[in-house]
PDB file of N, H, CA, C and O in Angstrom:
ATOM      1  N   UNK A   1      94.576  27.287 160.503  1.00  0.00           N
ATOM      2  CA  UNK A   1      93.823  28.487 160.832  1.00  0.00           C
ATOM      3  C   UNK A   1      94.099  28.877 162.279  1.00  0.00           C
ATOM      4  O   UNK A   1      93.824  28.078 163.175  1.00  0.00           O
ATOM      5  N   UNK A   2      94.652  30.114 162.558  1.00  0.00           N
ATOM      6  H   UNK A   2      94.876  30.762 161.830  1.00  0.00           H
ATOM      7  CA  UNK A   2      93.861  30.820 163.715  1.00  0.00           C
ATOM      8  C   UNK A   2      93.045  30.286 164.737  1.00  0.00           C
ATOM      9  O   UNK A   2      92.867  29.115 164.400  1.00  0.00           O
ATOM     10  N   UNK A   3      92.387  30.518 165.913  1.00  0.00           N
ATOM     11  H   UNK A   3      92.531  31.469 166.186  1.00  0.00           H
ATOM     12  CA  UNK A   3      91.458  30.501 166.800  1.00  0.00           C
ATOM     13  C   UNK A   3      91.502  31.776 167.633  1.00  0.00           C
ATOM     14  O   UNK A   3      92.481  32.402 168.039  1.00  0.00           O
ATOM     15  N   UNK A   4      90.339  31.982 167.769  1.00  0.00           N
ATOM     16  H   UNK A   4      89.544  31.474 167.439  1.00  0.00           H
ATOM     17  CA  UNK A   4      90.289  33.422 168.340  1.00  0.00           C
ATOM     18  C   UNK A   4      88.929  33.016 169.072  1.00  0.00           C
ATOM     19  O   UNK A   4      88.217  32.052 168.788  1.00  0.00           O
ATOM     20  N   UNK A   5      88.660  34.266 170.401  1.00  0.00           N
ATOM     21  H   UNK A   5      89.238  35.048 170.632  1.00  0.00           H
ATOM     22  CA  UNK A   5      87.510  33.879 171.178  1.00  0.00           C
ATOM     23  C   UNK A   5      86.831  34.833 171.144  1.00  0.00           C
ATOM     24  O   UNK A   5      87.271  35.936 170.822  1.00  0.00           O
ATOM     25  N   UNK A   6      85.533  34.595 171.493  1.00  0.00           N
ATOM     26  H   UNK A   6      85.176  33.699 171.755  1.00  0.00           H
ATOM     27  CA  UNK A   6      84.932  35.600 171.150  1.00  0.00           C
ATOM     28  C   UNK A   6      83.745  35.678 172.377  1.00  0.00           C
ATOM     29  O   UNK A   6      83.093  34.635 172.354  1.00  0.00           O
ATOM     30  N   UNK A   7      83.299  36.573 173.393  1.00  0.00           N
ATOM     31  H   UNK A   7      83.829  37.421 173.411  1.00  0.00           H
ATOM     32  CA  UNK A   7      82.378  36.274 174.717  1.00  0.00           C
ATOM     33  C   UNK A   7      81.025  36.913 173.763  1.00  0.00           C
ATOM     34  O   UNK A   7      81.195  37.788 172.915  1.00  0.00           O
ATOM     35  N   UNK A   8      79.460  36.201 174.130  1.00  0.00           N
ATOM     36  H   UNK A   8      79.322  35.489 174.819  1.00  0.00           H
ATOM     37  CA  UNK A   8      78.746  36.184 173.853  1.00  0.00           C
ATOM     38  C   UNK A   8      77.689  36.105 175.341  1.00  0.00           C
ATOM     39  O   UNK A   8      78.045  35.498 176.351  1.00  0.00           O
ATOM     40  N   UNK A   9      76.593  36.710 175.241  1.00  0.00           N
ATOM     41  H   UNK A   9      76.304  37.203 174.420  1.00  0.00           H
ATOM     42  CA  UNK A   9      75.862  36.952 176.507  1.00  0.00           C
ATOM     43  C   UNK A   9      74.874  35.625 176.588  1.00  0.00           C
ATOM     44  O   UNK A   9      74.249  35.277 175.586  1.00  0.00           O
ATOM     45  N   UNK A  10      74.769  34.891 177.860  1.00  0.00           N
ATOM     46  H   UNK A  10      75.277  35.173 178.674  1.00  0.00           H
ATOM     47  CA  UNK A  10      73.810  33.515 177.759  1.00  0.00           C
ATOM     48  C   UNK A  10      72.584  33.524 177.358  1.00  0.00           C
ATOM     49  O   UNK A  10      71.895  32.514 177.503  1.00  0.00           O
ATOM     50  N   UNK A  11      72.049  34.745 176.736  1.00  0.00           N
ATOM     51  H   UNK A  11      72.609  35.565 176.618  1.00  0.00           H
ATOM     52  CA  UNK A  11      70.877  34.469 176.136  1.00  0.00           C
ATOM     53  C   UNK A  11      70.894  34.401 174.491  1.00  0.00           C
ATOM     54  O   UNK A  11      70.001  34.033 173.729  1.00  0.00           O
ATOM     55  N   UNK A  12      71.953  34.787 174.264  1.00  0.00           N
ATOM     56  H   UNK A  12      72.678  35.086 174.883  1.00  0.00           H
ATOM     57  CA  UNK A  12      72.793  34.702 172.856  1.00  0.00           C
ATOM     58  C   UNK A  12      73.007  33.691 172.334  1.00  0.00           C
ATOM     59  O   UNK A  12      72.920  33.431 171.134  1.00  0.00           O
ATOM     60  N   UNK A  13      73.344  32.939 173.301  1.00  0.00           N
ATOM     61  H   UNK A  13      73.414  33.150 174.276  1.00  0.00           H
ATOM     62  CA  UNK A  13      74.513  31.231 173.410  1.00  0.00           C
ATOM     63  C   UNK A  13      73.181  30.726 173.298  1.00  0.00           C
ATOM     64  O   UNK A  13      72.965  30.419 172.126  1.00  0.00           O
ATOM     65  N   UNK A  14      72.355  30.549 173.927  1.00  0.00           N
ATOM     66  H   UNK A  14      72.531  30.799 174.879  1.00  0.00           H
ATOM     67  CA  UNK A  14      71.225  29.778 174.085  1.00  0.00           C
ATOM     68  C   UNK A  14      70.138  29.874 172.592  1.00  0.00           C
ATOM     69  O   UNK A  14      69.502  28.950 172.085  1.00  0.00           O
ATOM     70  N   UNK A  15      70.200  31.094 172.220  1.00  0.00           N
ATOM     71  H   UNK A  15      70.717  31.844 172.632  1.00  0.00           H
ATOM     72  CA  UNK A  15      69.259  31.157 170.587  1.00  0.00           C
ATOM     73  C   UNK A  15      70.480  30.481 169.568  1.00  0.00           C
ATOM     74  O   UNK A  15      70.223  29.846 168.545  1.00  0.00           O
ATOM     75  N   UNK A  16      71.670  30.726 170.013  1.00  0.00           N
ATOM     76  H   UNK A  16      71.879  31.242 170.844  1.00  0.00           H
ATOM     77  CA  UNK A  16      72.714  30.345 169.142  1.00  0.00           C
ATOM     78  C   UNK A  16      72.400  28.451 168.985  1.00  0.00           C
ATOM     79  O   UNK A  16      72.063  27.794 168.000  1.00  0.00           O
ATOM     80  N   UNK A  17      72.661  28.068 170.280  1.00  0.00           N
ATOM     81  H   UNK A  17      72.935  28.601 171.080  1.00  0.00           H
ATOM     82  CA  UNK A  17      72.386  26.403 170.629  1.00  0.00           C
ATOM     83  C   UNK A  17      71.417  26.060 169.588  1.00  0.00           C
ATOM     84  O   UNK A  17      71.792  25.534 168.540  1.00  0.00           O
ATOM     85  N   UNK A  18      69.974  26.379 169.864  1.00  0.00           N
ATOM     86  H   UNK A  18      69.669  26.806 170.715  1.00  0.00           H
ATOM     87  CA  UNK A  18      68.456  26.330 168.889  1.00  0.00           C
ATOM     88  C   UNK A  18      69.214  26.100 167.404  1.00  0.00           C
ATOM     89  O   UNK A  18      68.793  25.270 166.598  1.00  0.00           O
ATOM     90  N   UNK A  19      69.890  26.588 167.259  1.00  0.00           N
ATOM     91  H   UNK A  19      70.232  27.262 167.914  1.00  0.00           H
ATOM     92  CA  UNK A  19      69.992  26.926 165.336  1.00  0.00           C
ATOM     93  C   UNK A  19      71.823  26.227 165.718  1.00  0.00           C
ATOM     94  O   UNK A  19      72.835  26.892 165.940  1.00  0.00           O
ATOM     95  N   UNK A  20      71.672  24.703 165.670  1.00  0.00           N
ATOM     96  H   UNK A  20      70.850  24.162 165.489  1.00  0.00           H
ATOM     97  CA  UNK A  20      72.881  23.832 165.786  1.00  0.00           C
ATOM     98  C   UNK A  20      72.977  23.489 164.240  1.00  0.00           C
ATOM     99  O   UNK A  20      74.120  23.240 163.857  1.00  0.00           O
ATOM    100  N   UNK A  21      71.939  23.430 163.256  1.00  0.00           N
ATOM    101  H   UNK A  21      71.011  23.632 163.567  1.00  0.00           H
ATOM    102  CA  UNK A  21      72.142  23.326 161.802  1.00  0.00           C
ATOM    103  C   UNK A  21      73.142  24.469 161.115  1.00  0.00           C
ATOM    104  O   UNK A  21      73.717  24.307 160.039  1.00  0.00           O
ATOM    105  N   UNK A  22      73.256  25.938 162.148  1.00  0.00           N
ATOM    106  H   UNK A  22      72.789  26.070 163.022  1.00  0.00           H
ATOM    107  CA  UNK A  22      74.052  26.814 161.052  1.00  0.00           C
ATOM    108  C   UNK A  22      75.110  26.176 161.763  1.00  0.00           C
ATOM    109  O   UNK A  22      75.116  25.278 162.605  1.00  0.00           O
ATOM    110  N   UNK A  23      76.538  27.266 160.895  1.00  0.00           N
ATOM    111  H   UNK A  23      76.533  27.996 160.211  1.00  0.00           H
ATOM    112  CA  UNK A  23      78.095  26.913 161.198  1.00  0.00           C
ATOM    113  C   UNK A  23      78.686  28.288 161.370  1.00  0.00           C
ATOM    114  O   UNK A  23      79.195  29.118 160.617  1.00  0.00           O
ATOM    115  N   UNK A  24      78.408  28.200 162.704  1.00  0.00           N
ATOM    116  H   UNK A  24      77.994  27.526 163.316  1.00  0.00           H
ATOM    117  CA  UNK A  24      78.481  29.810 163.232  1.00  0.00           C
ATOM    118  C   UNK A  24      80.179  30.110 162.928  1.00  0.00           C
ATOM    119  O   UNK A  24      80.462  31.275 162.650  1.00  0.00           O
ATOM    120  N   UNK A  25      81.007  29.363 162.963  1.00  0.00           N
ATOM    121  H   UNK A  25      80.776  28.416 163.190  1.00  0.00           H
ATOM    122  CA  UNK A  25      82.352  29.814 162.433  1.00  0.00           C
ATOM    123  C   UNK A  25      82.876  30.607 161.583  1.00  0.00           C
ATOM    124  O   UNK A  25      83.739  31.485 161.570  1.00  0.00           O
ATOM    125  N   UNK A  26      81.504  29.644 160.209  1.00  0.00           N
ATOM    126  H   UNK A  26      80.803  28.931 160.219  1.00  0.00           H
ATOM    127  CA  UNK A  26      81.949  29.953 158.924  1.00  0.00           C
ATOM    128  C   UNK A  26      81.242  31.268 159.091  1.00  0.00           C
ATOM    129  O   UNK A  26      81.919  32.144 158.553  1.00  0.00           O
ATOM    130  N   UNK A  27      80.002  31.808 159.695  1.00  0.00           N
ATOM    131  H   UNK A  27      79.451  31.097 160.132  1.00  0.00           H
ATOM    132  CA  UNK A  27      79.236  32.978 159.632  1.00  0.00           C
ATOM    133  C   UNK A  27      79.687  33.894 160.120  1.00  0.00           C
ATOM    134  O   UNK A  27      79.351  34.979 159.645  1.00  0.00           O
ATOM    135  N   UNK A  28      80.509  33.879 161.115  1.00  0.00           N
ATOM    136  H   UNK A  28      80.782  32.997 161.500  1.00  0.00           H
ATOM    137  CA  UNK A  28      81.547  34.902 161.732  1.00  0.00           C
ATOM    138  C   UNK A  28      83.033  34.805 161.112  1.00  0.00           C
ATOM    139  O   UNK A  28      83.718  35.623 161.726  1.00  0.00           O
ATOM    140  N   UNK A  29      83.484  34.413 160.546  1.00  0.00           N
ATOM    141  H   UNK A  29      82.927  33.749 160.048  1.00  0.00           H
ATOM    142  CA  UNK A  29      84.435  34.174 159.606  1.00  0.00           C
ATOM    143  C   UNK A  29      83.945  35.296 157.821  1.00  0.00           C
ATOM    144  O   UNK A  29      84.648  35.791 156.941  1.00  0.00           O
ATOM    145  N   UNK A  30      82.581  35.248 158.035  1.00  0.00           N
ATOM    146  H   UNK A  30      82.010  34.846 158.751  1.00  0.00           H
ATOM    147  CA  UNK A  30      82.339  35.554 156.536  1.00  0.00           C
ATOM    148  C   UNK A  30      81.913  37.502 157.226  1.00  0.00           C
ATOM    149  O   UNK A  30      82.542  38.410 156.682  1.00  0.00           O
ATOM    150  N   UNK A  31      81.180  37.766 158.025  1.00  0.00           N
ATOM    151  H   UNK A  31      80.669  37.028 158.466  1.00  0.00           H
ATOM    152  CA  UNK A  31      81.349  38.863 159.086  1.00  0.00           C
ATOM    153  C   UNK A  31      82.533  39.548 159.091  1.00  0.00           C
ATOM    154  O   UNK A  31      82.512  40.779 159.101  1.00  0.00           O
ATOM    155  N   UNK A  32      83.520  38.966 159.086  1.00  0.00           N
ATOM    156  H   UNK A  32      83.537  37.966 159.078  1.00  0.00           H
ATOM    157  CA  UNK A  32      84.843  39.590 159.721  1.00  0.00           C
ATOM    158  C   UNK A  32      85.500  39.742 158.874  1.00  0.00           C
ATOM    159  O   UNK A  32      86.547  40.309 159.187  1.00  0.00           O
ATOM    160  N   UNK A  33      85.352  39.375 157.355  1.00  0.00           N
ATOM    161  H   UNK A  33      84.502  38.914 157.101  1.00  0.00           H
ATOM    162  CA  UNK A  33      85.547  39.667 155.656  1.00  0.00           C
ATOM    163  C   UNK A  33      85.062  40.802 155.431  1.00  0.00           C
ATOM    164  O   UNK A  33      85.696  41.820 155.154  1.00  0.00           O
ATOM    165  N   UNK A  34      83.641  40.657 155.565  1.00  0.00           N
ATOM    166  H   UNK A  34      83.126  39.830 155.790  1.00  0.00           H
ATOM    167  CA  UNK A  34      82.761  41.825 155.312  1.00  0.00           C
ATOM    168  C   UNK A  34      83.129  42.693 155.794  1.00  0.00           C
ATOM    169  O   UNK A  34      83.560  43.460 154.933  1.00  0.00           O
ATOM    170  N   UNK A  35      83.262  43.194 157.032  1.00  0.00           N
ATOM    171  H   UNK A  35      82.912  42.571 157.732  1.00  0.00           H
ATOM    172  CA  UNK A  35      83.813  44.420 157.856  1.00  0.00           C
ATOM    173  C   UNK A  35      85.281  45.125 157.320  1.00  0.00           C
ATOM    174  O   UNK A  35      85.745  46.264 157.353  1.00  0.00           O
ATOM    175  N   UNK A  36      85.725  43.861 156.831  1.00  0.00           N
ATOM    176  H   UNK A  36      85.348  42.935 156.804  1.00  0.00           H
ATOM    177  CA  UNK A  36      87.224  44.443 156.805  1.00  0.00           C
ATOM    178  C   UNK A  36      87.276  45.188 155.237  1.00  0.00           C
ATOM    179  O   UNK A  36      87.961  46.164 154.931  1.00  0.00           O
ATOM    180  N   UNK A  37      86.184  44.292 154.213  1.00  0.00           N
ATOM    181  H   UNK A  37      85.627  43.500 154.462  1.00  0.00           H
ATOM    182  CA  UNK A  37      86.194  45.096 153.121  1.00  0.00           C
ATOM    183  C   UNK A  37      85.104  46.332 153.356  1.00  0.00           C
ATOM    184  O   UNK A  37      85.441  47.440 152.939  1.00  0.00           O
ATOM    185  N   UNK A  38      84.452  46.259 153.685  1.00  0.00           N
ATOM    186  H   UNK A  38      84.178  45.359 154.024  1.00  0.00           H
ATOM    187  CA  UNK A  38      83.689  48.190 153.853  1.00  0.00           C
ATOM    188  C   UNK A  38      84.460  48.864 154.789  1.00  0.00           C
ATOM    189  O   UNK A  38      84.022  49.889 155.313  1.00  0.00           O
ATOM    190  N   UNK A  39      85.803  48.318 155.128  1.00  0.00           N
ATOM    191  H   UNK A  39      86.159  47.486 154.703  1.00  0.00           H
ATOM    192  CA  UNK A  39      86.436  49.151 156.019  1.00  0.00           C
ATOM    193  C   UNK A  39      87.608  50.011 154.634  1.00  0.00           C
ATOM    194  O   UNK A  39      87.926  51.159 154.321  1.00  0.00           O
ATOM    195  N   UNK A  40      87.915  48.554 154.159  1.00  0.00           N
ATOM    196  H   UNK A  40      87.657  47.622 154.413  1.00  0.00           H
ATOM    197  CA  UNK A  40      88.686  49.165 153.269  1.00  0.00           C
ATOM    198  C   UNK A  40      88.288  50.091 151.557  1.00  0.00           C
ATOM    199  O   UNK A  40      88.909  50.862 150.826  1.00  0.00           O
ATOM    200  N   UNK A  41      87.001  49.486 151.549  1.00  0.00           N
ATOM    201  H   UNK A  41      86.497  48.859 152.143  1.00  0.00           H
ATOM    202  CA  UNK A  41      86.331  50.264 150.126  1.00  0.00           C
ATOM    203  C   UNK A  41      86.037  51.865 151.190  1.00  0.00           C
ATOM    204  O   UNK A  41      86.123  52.920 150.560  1.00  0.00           O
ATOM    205  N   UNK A  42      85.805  51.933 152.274  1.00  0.00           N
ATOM    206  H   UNK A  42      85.735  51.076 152.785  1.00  0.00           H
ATOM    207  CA  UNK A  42      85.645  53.264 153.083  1.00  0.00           C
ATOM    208  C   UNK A  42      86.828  53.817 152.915  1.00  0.00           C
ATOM    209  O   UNK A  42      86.856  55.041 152.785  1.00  0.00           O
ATOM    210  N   UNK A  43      88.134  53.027 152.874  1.00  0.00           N
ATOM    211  H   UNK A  43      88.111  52.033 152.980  1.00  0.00           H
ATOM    212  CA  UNK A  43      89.646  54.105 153.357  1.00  0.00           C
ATOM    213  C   UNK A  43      89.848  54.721 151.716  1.00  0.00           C
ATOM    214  O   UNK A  43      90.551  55.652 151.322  1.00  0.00           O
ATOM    215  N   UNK A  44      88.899  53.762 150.932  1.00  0.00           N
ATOM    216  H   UNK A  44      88.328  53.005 151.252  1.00  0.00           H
ATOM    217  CA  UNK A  44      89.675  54.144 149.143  1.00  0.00           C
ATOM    218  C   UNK A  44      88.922  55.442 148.634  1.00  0.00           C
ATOM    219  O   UNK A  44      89.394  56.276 147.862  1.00  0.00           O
ATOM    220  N   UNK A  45      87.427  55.457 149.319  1.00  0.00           N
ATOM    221  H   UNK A  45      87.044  54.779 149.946  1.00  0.00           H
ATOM    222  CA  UNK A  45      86.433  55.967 149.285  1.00  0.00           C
ATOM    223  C   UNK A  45      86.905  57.607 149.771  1.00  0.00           C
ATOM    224  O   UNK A  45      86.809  58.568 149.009  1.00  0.00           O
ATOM    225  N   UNK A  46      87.354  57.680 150.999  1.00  0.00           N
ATOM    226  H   UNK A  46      87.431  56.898 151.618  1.00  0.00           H
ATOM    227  CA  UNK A  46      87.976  58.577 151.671  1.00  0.00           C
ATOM    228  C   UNK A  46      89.313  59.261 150.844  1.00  0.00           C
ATOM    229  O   UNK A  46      89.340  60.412 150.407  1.00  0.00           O
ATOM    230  N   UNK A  47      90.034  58.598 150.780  1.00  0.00           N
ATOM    231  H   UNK A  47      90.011  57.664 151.136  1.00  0.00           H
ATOM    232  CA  UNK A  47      91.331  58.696 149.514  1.00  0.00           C
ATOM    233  C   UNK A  47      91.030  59.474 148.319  1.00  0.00           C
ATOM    234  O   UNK A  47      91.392  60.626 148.083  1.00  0.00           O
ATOM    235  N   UNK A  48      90.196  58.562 147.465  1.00  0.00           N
ATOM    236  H   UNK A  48      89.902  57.625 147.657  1.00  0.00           H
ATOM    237  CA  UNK A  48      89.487  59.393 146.506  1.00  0.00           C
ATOM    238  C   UNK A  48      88.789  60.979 146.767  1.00  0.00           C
ATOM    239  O   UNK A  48      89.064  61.694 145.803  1.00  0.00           O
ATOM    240  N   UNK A  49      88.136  61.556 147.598  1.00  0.00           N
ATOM    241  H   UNK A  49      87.913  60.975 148.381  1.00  0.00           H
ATOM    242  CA  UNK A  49      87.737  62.374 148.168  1.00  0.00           C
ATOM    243  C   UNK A  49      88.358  63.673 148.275  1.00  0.00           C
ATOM    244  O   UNK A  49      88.001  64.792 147.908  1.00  0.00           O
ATOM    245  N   UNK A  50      89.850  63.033 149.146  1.00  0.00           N
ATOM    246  H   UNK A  50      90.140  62.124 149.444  1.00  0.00           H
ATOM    247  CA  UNK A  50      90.856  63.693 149.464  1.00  0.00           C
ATOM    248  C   UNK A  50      91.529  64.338 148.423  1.00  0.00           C
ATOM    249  O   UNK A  50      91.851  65.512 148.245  1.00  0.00           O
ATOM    250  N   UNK A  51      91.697  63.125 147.657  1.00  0.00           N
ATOM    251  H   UNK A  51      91.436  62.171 147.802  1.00  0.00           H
ATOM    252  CA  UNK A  51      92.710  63.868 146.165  1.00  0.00           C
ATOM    253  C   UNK A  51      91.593  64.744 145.675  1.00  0.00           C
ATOM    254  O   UNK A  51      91.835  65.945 145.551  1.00  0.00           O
ATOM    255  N   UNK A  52      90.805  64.441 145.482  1.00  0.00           N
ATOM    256  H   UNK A  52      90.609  63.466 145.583  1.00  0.00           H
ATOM    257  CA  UNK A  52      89.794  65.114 144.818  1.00  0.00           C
ATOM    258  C   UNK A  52      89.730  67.315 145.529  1.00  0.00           C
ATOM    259  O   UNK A  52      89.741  68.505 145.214  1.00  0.00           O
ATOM    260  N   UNK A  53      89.685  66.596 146.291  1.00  0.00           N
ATOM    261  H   UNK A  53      89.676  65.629 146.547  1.00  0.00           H
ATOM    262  CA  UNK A  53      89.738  68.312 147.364  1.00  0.00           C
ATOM    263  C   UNK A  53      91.036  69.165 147.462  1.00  0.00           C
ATOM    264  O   UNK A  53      91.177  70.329 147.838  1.00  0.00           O
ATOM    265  N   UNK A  54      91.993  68.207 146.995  1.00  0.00           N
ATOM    266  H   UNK A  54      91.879  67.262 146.690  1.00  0.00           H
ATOM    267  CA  UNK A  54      93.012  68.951 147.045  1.00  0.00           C
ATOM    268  C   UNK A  54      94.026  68.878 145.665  1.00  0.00           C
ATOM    269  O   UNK A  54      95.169  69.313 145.523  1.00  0.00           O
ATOM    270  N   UNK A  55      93.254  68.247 144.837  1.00  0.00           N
ATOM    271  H   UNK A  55      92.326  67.894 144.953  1.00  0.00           H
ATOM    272  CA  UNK A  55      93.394  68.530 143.279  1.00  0.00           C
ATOM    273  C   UNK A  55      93.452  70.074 142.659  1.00  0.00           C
ATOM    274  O   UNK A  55      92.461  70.803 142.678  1.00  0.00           O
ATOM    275  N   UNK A  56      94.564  70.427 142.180  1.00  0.00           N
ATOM    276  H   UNK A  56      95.369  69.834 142.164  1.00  0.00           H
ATOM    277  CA  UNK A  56      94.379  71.328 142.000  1.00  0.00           C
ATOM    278  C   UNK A  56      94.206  71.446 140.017  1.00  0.00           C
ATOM    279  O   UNK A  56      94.762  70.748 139.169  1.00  0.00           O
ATOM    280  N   UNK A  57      93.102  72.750 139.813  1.00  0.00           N
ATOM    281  H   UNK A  57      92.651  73.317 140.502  1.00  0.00           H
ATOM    282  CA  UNK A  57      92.887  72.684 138.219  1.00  0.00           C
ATOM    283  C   UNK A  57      93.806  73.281 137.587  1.00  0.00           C
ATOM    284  O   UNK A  57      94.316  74.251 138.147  1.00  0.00           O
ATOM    285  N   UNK A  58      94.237  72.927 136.385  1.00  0.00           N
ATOM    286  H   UNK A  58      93.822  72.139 135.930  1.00  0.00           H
ATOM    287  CA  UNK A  58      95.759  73.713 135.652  1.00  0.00           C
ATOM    288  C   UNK A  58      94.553  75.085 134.812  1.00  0.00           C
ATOM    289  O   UNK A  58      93.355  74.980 134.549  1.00  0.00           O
ATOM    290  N   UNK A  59      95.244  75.945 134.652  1.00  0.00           N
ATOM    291  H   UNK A  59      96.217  76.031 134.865  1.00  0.00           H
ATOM    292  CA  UNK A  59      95.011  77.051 133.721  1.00  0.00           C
ATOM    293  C   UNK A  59      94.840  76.898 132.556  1.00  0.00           C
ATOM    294  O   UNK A  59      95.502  75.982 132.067  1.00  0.00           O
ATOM    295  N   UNK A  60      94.015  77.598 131.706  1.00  0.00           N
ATOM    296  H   UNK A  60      93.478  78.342 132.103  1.00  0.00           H
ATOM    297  CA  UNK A  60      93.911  76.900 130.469  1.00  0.00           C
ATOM    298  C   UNK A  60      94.869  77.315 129.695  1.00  0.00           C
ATOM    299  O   UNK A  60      94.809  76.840 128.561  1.00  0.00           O
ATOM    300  N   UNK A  61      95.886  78.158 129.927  1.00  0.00           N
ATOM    301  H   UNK A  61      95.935  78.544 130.848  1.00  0.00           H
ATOM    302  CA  UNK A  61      96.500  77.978 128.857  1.00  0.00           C
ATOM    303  C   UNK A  61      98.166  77.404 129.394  1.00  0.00           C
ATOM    304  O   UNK A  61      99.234  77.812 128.937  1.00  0.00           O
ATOM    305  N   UNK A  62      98.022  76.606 130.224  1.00  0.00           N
ATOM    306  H   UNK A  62      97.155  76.275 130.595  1.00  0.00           H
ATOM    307  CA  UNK A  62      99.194  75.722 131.071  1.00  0.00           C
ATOM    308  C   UNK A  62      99.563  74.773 129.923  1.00  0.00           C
ATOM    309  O   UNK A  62      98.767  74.233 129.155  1.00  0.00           O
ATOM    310  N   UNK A  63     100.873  74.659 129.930  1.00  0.00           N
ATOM    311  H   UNK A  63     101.520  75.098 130.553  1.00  0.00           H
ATOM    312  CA  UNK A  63     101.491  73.885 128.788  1.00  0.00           C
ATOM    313  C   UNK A  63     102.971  72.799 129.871  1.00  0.00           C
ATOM    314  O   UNK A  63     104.067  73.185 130.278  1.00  0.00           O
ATOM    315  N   UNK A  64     102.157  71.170 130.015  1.00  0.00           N
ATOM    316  H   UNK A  64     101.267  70.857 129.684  1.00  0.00           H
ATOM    317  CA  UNK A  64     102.516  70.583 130.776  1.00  0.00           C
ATOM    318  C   UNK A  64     103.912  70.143 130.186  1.00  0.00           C
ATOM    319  O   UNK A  64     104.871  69.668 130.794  1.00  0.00           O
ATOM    320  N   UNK A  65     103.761  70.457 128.692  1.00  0.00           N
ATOM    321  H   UNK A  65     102.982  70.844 128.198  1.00  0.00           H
ATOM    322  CA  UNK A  65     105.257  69.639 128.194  1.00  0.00           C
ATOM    323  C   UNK A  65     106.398  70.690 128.381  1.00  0.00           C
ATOM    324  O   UNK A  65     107.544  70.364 128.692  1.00  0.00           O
ATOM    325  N   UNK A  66     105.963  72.078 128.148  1.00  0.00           N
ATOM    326  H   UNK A  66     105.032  72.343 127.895  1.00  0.00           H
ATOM    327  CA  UNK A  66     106.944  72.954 128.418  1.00  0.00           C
ATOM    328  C   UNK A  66     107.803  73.129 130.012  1.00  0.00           C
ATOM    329  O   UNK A  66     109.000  73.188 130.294  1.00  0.00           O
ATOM    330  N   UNK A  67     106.754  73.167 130.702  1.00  0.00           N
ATOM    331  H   UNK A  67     105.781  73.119 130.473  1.00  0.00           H
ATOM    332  CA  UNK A  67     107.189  72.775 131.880  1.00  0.00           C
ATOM    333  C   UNK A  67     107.921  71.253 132.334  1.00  0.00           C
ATOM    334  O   UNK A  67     108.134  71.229 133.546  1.00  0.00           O
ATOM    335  N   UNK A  68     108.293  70.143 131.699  1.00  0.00           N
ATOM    336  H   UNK A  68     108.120  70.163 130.714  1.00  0.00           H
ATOM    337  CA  UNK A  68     108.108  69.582 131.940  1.00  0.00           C
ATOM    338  C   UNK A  68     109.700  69.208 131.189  1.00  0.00           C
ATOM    339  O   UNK A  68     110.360  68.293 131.681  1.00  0.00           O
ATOM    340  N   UNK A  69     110.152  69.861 130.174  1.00  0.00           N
ATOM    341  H   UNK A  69     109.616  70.604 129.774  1.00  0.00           H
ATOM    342  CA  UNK A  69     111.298  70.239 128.814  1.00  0.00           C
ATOM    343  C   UNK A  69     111.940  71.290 130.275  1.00  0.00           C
ATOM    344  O   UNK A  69     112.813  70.923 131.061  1.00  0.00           O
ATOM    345  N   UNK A  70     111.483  72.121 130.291  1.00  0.00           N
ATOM    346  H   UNK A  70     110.774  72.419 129.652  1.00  0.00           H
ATOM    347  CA  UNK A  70     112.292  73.030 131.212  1.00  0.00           C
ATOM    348  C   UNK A  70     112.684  72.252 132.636  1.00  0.00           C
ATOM    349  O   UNK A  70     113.752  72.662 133.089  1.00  0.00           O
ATOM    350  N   UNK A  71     112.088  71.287 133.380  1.00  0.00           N
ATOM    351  H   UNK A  71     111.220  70.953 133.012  1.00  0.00           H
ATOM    352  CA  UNK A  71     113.118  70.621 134.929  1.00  0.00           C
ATOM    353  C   UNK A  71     113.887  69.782 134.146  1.00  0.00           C
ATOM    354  O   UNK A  71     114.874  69.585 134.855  1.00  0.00           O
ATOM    355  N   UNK A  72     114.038  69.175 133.133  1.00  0.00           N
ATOM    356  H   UNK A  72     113.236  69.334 132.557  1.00  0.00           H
ATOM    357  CA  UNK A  72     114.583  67.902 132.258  1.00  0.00           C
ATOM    358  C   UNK A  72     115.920  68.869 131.990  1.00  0.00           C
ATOM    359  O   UNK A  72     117.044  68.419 132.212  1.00  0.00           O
ATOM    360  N   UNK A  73     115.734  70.126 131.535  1.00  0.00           N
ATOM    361  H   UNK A  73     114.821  70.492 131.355  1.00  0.00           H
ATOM    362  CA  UNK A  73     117.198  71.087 130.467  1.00  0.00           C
ATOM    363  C   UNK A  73     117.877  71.868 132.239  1.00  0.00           C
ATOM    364  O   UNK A  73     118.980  72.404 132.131  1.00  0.00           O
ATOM    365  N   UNK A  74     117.367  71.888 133.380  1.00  0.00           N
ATOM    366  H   UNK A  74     116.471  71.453 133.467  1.00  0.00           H
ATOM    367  CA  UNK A  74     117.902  72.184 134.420  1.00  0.00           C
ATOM    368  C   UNK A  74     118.080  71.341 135.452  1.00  0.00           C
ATOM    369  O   UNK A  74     118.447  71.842 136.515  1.00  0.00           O
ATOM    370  N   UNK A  75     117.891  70.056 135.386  1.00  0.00           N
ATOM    371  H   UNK A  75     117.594  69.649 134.522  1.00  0.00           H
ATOM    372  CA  UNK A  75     118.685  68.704 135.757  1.00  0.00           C
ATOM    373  C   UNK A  75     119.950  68.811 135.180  1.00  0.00           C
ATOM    374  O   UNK A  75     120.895  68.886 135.967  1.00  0.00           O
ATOM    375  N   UNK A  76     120.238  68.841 133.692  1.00  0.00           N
ATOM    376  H   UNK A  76     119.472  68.780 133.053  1.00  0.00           H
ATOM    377  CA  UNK A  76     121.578  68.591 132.847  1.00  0.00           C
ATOM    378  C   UNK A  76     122.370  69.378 133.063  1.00  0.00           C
ATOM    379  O   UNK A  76     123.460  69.330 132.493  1.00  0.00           O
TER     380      UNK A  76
END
């Protein structure tokens, strides 16, 4: 693993000391998971959104195969 540092203010360190039963590693380790997934369910979140806004609706009487027969016969 990694090591990384992290500054904390001495009145922090000191409530931190009191509570020597938790495993502040694993708790800032599980923190820094968390963040990174609501960072990333936020970017999919955002994504989704986007397509969504710039989705455009077909016409109803749009015919995707015809269009679709016609770039296929003007490729050849």
């Amino acid at each position: 693993m990694t090591n990384i540092s992290v500054r904390i203010d001495p009145e922090l360190k000191k409530k931190m000391d009191s509570l020597k039963h938790l495993n502040w590693s694993e708790i800032i380790r599980k923190a820094i998971k968390s963040e990174i997934q609501n960072e990333t369910e936020n970017n999919k979140a955002k994504a989704v959104l986007l397509n969504e806004k710039i989705r455009k609706i077909a016409p109803e009487n749009y015919n995707s195969v015809e269009i679709i027969r016609k770039f296929r016969e003007e490729r050849h």
